[in-house]
N, CA, C and O of each residue as an XYZ file, in Angstrom:
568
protein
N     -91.353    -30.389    -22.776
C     -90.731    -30.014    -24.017
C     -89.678    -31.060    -24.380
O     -88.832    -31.365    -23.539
N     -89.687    -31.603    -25.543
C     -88.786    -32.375    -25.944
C     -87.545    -32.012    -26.219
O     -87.465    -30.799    -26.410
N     -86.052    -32.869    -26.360
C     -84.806    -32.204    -26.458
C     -84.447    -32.234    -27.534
O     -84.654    -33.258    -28.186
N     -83.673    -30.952    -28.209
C     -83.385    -31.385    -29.413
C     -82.520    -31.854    -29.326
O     -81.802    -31.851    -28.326
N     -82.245    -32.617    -30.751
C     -80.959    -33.526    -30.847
C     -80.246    -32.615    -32.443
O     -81.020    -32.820    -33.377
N     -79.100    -31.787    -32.847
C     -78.656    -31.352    -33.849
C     -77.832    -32.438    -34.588
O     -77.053    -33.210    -34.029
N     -78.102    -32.400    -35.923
C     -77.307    -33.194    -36.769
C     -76.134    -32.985    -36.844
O     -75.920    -31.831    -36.474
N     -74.793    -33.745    -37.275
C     -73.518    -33.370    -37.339
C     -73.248    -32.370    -39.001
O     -72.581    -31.388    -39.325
N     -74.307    -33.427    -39.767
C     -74.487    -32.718    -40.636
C     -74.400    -31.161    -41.747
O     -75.387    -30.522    -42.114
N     -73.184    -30.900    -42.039
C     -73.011    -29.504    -42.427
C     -72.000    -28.793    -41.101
O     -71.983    -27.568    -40.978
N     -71.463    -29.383    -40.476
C     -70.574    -29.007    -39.121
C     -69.748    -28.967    -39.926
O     -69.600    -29.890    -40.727
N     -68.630    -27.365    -39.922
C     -67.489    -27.043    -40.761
C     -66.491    -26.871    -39.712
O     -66.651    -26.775    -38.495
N     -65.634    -26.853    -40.282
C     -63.973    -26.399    -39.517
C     -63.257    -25.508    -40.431
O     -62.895    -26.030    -41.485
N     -62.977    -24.274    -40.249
C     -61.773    -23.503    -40.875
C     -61.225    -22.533    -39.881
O     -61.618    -22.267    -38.745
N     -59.994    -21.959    -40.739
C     -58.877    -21.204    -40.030
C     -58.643    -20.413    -40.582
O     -58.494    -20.372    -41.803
N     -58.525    -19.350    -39.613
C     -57.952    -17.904    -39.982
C     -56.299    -17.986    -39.325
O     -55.998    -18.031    -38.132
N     -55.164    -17.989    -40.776
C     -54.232    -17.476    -40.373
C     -53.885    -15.846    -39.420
O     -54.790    -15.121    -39.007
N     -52.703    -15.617    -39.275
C     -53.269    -14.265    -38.455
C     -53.081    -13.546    -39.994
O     -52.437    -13.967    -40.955
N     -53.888    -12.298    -39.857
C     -53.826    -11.305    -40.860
C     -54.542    -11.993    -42.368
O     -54.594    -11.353    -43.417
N     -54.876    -12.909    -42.263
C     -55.624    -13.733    -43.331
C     -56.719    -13.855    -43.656
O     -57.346    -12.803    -43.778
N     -57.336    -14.949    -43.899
C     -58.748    -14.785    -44.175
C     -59.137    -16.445    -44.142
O     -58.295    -17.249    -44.542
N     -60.423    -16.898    -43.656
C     -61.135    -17.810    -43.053
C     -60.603    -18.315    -44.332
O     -60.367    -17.640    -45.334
N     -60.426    -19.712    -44.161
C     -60.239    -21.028    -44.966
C     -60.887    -22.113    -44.876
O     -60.244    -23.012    -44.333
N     -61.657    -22.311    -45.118
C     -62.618    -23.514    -44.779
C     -61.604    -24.920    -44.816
O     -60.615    -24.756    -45.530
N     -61.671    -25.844    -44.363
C     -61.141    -27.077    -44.404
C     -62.095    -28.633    -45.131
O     -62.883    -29.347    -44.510
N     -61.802    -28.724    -46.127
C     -62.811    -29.945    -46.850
C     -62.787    -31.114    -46.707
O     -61.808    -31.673    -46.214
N     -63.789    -31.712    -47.079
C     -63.755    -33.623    -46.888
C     -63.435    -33.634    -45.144
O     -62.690    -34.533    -44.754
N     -63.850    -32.896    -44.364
C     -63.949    -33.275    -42.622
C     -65.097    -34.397    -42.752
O     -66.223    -34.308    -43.241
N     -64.378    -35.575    -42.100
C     -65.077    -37.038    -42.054
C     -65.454    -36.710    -40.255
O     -66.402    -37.246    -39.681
N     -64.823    -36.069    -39.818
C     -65.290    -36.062    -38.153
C     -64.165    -34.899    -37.430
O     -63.189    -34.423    -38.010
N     -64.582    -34.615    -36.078
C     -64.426    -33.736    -35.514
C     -64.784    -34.036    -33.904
O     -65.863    -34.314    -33.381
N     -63.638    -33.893    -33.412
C     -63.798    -34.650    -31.884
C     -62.964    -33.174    -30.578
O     -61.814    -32.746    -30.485
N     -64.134    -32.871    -29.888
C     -63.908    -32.160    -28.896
C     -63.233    -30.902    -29.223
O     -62.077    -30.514    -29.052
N     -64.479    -30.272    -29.840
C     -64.343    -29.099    -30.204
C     -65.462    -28.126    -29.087
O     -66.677    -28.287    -28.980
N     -64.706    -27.244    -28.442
C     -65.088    -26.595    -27.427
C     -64.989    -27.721    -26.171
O     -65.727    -27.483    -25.214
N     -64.206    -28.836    -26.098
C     -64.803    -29.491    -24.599
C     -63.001    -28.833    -23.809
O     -62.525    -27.725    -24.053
N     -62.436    -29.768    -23.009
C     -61.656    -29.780    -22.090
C     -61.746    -30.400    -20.963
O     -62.434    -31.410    -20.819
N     -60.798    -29.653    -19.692
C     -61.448    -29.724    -18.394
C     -60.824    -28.723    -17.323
O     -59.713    -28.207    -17.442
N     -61.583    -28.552    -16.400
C     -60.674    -27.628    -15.103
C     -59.750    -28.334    -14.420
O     -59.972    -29.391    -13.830
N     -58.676    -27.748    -14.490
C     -57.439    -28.437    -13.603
C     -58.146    -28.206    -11.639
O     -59.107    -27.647    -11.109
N     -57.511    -28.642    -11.400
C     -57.794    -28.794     -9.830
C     -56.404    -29.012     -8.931
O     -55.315    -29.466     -9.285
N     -56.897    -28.468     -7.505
C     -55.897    -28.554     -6.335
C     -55.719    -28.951     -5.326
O     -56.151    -28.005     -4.668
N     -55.378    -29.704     -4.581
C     -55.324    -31.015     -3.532
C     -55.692    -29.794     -2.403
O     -54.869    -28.896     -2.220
N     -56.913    -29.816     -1.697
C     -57.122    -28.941     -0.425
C     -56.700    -30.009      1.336
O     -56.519    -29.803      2.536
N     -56.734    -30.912      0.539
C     -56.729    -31.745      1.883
C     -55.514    -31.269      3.305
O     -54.419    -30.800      2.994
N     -55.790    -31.413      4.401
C     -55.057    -31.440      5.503
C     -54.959    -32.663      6.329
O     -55.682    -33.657      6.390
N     -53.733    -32.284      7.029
C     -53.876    -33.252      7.797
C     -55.056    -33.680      8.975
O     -55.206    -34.750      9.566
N     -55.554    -32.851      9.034
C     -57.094    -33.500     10.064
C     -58.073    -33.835      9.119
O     -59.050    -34.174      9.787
N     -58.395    -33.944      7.691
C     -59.096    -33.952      7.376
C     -59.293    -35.339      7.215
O     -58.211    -35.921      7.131
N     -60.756    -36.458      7.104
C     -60.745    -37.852      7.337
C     -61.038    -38.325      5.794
O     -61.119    -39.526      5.535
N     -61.214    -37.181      4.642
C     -61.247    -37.300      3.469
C     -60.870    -36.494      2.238
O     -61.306    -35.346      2.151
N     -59.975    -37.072      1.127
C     -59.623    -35.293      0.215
C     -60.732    -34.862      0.458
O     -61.859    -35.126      0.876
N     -59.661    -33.649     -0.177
C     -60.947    -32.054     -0.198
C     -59.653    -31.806     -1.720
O     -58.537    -32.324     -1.751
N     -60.297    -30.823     -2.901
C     -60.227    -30.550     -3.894
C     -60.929    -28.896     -4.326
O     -62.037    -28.650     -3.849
N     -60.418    -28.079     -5.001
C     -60.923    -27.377     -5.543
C     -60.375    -27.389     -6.907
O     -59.420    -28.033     -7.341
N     -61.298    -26.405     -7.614
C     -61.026    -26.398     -9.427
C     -59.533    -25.222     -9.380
O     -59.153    -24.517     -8.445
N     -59.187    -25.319    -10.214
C     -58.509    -23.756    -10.734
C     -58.821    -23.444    -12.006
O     -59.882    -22.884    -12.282
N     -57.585    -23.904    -13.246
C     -58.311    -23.312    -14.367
C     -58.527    -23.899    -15.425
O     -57.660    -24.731    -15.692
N     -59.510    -23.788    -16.301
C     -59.797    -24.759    -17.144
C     -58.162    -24.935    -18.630
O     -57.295    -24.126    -18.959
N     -58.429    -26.207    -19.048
C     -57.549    -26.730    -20.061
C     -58.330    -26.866    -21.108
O     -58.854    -27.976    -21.016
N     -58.832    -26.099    -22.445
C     -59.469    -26.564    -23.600
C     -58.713    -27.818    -23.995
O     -59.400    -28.169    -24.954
N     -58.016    -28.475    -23.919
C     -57.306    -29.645    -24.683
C     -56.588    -29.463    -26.055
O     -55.601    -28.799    -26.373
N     -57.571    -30.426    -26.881
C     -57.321    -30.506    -28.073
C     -58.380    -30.937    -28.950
O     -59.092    -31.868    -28.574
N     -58.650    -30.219    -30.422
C     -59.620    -30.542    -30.920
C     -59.130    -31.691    -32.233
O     -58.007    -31.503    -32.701
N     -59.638    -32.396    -32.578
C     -59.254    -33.656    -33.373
C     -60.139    -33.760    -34.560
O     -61.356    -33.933    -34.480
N     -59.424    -33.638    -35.741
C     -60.901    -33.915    -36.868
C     -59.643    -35.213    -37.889
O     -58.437    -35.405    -37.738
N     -60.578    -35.801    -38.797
C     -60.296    -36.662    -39.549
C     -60.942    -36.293    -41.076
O     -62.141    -36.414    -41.325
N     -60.125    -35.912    -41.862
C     -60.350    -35.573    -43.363
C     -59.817    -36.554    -44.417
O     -58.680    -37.016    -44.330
N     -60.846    -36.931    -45.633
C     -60.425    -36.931    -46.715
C     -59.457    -36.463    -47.531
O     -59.771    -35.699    -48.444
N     -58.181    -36.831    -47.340
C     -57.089    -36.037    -47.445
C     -56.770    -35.700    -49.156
O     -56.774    -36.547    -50.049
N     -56.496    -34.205    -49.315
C     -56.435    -34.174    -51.020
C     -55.313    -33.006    -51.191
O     -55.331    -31.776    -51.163
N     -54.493    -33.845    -51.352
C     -52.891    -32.893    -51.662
C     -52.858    -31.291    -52.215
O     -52.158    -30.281    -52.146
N     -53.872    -31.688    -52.697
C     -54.151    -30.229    -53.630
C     -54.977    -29.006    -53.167
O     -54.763    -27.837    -53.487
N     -56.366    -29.665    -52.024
C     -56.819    -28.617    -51.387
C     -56.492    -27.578    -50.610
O     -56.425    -27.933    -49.433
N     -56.217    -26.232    -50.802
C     -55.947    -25.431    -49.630
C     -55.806    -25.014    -48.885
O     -54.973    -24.225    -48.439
N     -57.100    -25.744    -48.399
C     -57.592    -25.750    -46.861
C     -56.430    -27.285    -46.304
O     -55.829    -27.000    -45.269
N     -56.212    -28.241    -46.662
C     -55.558    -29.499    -46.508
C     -53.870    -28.856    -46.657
O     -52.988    -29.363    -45.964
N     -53.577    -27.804    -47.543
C     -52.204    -27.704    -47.260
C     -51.679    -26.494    -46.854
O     -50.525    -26.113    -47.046
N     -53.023    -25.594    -45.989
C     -52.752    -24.590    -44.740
C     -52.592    -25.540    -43.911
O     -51.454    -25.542    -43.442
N     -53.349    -26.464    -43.477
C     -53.102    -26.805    -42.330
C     -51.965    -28.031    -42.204
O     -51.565    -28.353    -41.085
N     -51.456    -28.710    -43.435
C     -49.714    -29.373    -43.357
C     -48.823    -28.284    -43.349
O     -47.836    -28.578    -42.676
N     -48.738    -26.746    -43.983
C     -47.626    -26.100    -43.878
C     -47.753    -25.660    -42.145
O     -46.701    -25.320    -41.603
N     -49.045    -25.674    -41.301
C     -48.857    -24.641    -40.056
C     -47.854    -25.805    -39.152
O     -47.002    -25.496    -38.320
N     -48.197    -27.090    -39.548
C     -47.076    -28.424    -38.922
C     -45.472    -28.621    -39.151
O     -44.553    -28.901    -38.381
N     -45.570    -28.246    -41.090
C     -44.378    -27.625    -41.036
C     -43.839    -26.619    -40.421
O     -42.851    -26.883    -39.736
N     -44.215    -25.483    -40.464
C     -43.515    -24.572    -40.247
C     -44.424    -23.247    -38.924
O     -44.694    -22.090    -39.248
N     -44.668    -23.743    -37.771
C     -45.810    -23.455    -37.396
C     -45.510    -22.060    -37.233
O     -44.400    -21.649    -36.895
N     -46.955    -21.008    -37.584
C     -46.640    -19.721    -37.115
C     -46.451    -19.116    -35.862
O     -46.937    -19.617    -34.849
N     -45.528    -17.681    -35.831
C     -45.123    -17.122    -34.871
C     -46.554    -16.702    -33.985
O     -46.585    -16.826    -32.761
N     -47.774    -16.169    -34.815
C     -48.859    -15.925    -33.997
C     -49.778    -16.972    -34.210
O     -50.054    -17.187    -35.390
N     -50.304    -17.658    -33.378
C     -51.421    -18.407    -33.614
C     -52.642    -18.380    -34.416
O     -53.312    -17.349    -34.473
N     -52.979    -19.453    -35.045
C     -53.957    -19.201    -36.159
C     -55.065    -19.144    -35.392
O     -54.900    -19.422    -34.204
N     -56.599    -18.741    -35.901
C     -58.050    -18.635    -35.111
C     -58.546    -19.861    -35.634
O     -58.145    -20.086    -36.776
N     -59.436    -20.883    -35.053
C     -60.587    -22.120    -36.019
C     -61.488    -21.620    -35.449
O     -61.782    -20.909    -34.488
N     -62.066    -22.431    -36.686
C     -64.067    -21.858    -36.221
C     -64.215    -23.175    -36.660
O     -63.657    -23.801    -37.561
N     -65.448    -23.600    -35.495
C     -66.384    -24.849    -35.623
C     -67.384    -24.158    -35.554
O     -67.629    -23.338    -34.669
N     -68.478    -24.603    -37.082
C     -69.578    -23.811    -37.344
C     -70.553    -25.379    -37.347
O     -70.312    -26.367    -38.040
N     -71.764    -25.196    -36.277
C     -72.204    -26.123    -35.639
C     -73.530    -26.449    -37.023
O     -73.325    -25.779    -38.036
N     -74.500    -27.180    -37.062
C     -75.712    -27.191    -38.283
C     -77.049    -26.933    -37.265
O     -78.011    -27.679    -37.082
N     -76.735    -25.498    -36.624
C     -78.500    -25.350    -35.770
C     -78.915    -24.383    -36.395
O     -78.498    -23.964    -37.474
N     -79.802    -23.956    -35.718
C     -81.048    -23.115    -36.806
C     -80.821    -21.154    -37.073
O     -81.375    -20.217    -37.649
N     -79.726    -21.422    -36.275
C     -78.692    -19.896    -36.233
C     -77.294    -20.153    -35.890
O     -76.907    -21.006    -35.090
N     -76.619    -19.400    -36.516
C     -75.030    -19.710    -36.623
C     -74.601    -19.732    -35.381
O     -74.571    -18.611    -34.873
N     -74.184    -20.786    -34.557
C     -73.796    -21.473    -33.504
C     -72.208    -21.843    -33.823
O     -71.969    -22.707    -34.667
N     -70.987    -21.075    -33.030
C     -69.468    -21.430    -33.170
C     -69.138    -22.025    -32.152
O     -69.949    -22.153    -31.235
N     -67.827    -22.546    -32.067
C     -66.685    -22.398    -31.072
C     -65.417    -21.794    -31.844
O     -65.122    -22.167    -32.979
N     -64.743    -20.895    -31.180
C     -63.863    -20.124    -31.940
C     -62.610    -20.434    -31.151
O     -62.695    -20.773    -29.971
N     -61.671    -20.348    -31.653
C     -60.462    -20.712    -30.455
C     -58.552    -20.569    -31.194
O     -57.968    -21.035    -32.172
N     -58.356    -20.082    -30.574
C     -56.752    -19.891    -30.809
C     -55.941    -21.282    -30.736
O     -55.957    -21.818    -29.628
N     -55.235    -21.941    -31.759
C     -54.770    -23.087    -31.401
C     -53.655    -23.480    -32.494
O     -53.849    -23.210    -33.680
N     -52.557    -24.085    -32.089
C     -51.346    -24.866    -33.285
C     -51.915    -25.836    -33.083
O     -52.688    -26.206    -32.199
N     -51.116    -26.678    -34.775
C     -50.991    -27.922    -35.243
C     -49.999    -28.398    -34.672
O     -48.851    -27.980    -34.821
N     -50.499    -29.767    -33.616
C     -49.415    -30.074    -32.959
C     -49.343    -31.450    -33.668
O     -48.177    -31.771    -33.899
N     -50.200    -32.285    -34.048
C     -49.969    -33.674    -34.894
C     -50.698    -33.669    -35.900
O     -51.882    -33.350    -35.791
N     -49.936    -34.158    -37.570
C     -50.454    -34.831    -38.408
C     -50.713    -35.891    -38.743
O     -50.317    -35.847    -39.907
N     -51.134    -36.956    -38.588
C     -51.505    -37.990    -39.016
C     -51.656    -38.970    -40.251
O     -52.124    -40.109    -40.229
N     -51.251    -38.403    -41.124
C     -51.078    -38.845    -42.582
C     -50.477    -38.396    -43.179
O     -49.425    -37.996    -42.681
N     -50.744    -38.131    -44.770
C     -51.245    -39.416    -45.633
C     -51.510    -40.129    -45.472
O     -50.622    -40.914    -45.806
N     -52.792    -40.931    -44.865
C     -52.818    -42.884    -44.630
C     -53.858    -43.566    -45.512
O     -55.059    -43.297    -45.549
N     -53.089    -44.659    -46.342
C     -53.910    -45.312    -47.029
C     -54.009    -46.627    -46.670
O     -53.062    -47.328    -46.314
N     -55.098    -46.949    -46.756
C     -55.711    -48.049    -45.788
C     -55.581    -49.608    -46.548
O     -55.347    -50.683    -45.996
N     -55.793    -49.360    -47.843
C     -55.866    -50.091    -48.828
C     -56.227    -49.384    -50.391
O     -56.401    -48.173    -50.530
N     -56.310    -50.521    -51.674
C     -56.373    -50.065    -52.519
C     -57.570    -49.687    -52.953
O     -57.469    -48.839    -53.840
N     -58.840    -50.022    -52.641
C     -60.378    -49.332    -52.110
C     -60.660    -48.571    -51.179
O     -61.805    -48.593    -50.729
N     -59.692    -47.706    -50.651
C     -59.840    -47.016    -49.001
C     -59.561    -45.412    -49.571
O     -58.864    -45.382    -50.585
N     -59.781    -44.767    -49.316
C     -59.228    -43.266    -49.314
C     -57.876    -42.437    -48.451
O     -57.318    -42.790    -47.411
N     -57.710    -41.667    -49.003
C     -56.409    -41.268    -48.660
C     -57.670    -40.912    -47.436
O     -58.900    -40.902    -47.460
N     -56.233    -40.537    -46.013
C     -57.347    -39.703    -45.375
C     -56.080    -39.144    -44.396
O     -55.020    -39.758    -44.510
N     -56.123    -38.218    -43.614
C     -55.622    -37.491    -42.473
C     -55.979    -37.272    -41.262
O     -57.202    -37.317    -41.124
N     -55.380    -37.048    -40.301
C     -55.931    -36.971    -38.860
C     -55.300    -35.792    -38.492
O     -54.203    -35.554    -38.997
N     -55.893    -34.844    -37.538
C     -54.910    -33.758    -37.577
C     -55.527    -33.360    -35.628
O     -56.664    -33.386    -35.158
N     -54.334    -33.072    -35.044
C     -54.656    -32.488    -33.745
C     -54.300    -30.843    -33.700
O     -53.203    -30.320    -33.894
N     -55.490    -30.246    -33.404
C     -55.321    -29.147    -32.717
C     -55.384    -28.434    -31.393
O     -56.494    -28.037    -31.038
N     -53.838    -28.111    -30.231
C     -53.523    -27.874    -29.199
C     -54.221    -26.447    -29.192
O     -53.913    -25.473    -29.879
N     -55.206    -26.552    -28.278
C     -55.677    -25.401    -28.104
C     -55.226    -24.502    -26.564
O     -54.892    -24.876    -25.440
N     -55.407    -23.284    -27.153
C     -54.324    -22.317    -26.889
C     -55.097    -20.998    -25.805
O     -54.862    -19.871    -26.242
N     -55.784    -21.018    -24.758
C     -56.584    -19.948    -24.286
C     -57.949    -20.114    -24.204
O     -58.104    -21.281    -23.845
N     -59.314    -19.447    -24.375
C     -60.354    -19.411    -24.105
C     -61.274    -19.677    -25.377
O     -61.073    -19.074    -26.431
N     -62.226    -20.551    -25.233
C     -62.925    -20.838    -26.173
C     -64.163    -20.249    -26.267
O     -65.031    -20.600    -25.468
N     -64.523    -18.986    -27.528
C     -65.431    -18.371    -27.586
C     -66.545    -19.354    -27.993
O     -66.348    -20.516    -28.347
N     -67.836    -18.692    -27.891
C     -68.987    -19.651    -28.452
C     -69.820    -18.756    -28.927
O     -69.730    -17.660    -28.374
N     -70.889    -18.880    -30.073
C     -71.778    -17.598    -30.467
C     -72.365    -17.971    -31.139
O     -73.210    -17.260    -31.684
């Protein structure tokens, strides 16, 4: 059986403030490590031992990273500069909605810990933004 390969194609990002309602986020040029991380780990080694020894403990979702077409005016573009300003007391929800052949997420609790723009590159370049999201707990998938 051959593997599939899914397009990035139609891959969304939005946020649910708490008590709010899904916001889609527009002009996403990319999206980096959404659902990845890693398991932290713990030095098992002893002194007789002639090589480490290691076990896992608990995993770290990281941070998820997207890069947008930045447009002062979009909604979705100035939920997510006010949560930098002024970040909320409860954490907002994102959804990464994947382009497979049934609605495929990663869902995850996370603040805006860096903005990245306004950056204009030149006078033929587009505004654009970079935005990090510190993710915060367990990353659903569905």
């Amino acid at each position: 059986m051959a593997a599939q390969a899914w397009p990035a194609l139609n891959t969304t990002i939005a946020v649910t403030p708490h008590g709010g309602s899904l916001t889609a986020i527009g002009q996403v040029l990319s999206i980096s490590n959404a659902g990845g991380g890693e398991v932290g780990e713990r030095d098992t080694t002893v002194l007789s031992s002639t090589v480490h020894t290691s076990m896992p403990t608990i995993p770290d979702n990281g941070e998820v990273t997207f890069t947008i077409n930045y447009d002062p005016t979009d909604t979705g573009h100035t939920t997510v500069r006010n949560f930098k300003d002024s970040p909320p007391a409860i954490l907002p929800v994102w959804v990464v909605t994947f382009n497979t052949s049934s609605s495929n997420t990663a869902t995850f609790s996370g603040w805006v810990k860096n903005v990245d723009g306004a950056n204009s590159e030149g006078v033929d370049e587009n505004l654009t933004m970079d935005v990090t999201i510190r993710v915060s707990g367990a990353v659903t998938y569905t």
